[in-house]
N, C-alpha and C positions, 0 to 999 in steps of 0.2 A: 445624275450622271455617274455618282461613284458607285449609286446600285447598279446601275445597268454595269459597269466595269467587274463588278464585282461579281455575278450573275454569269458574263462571258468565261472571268477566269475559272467558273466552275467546271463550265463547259467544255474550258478547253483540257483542265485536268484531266477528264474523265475519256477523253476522246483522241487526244494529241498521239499516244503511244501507239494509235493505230493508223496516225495520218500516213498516206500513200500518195520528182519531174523524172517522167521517162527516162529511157536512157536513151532518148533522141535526142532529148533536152538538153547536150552536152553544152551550150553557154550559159555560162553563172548570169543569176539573177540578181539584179541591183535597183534600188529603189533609187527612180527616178525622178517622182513628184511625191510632197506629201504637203497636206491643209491641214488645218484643225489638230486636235488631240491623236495621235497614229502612235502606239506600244507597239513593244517587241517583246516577247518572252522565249526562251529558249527550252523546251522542250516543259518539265514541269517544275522546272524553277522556279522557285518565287521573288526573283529578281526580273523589275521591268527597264525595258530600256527603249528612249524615246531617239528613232534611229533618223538621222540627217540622209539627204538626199546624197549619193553615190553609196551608199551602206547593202555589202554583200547577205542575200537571204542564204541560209544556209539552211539541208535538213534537217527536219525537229523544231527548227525556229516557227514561230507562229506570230502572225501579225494583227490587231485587233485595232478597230478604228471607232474614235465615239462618233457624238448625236450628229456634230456636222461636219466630219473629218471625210476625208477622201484620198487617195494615193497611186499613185503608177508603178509597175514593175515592167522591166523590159531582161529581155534576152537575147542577145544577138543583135541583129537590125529588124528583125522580124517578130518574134516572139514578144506578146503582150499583156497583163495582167494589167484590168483597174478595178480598183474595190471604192464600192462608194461607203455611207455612214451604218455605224454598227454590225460590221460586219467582223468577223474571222474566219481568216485563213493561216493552216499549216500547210510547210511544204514537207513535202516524204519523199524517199528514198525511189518511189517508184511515180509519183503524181502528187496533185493537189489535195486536200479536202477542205471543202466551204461547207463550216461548221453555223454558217448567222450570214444575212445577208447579200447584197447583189454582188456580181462584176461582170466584166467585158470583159474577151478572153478572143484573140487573136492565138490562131494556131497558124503556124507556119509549116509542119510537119506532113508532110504525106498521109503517116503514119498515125499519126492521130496523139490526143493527151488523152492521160487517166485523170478524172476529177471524180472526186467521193462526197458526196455528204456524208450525214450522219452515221445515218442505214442503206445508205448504196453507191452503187457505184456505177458511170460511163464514162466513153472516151470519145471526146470532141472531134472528127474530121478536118480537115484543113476547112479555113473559114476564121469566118468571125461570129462571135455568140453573146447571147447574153445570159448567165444563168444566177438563178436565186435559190436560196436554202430556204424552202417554203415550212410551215410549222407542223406538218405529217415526218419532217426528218426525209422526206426526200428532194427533189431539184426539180423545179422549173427551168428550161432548155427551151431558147428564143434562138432562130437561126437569123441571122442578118446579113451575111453575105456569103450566096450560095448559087445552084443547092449545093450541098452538106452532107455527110452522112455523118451519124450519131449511132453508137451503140451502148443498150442496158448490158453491162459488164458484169452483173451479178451472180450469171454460171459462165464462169471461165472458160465450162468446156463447150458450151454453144451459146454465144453473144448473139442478141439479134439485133441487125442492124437496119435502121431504117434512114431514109434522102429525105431531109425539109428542102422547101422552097421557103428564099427569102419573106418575114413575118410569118411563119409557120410555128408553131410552139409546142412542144408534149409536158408531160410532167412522168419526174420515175420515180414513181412511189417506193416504197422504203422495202428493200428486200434488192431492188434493180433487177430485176432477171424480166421485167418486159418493159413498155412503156402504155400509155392512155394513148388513147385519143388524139389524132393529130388536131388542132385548132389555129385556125387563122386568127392573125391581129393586124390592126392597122400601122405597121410600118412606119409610113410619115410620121405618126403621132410619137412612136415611141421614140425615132430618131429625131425629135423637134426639141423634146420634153424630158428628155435622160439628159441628166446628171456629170453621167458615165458618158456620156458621146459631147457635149458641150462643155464640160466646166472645168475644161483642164489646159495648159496655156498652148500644149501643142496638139493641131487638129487634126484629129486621124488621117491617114493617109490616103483611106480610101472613101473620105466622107464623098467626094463627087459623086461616086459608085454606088452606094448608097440609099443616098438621094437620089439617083436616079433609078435605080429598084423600087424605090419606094411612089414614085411616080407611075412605074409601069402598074405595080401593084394596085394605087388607088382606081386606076382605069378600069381593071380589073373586075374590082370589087364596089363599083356604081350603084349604086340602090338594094346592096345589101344591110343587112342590123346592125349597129353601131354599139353593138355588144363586148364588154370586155372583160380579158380573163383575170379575176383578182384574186387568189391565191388557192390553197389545198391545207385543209384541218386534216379529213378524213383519210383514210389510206388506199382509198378506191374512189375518189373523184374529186374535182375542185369547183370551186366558186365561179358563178359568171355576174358582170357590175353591167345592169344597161343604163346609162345616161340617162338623165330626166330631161326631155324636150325643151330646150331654151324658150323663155317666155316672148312672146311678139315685141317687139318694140314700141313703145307707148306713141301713138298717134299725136302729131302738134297739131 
């Protein structure tokens, strides 16, 4: 555990002075839930601080959560951040950067959020999402309640923006200035089986909605590959995981 802590705080030295809420974003962010082990470091301080639930995020501040740690941040009534285990995130002056790790991410805004990984950067659409800092340094982008637009923010001066439909997924590889391949995922499964959607004491708001996306979805997709997408090394494609066929049920 202390390497792995130790390991992030490299990460975040080396990355924090460049982390990028809106300035849509005008209600302060307050940690709402926290489980397990949850730090706070303040820009590249090397003073950590283990921050109690009502506690103001401030920019520069960066929040790091170990192996089975998890947490909520809200904004307003609407505005939502959850980060599940080993992950970091800073807030900046203009957006998010998720340097490690998953979260939920409720956008309330018209206007969309700035979220950065390592090496890129896009801006979420009103919705709800699910996104991870895959190990290429760029983001995995799960639309869950939509559709959505998303755009690769990486040339400022022409963003290109595309619409998921709920369980739709891209990845923006490290530079941002496009995205992959759109890919379908199974929906039900990830809203059954997340972390981030189940294990926190209040139930999202719009779980009904949902779940029933996720219904329409399985109908959908009937006798299609029950193929799944498990992450991105290289900087031009990701991994796909197919399931191994469940064994018969032994005959009495």
């Amino acid at each position: 555990m202390m390497r792995l802590v130790f390991k992030l705080w490299i990460l975040v030295a080396f990355t924090v002075a460049g982390a990028a809420v809106s300035a849509a974003e005008a209600d302060p962010w307050t940690l709402t839930y926290a489980d397990g082990r949850v730090m706070l470091r303040a820009g590249n301080s090397p003073r950590i601080e283990f921050p109690k639930t009502g506690r103001a995020i401030a920019p520069g501040e960066v929040l790091i959560t170990g192996d089975q740690a998890r947490l909520e941040l809200r904004a307003g009534k609407a505005g939502l951040w959850r980060l599940g285990r080993r992950a970091v995130l800073a807030a900046g002056d203009e957006g998010w950067r998720l340097m490690a790790g998953t979260a939920l991410v409720r956008v309330p805004d018209a206007e969309g959020w700035r979220i950065e990984s390592a090496r890129g950067a896009a801006r979420l659409g009103k919705g709800m999402w699910m996104v991870q800092a895959v190990d290429n340094e760029g983001l995995k982008i799960v639309c869950l309640n939509g559709p959505a637009w998303v755009e690769a923010a990486g040339d400022e001066a022409a963003p290109v923006r595309i619409k998921l439909r709920p369980g739709e997924l891209v990845f923006l590889p490290p530079g941002g200035r496009e995205f992959g391949p759109i890919v379908t995922i199974y929906l039900e499964e990830l809203l059954l089986t997340s972390r981030l959607v189940n294990a926190f004491p209040e139930p999202l708001a719009e779980s009904r909605r949902l779940l029933n996306l996720a219904v329409i979805q399985r109908e959908q997709l009937k006798g299609v590959t029950g193929a799944l997408v498990a992450g991105a090394h290289a900087d031009d494609g990701f991994e796909v995981s197919v399931p191994k066929p469940r064994a018969a049920a032994p005959k009495k």
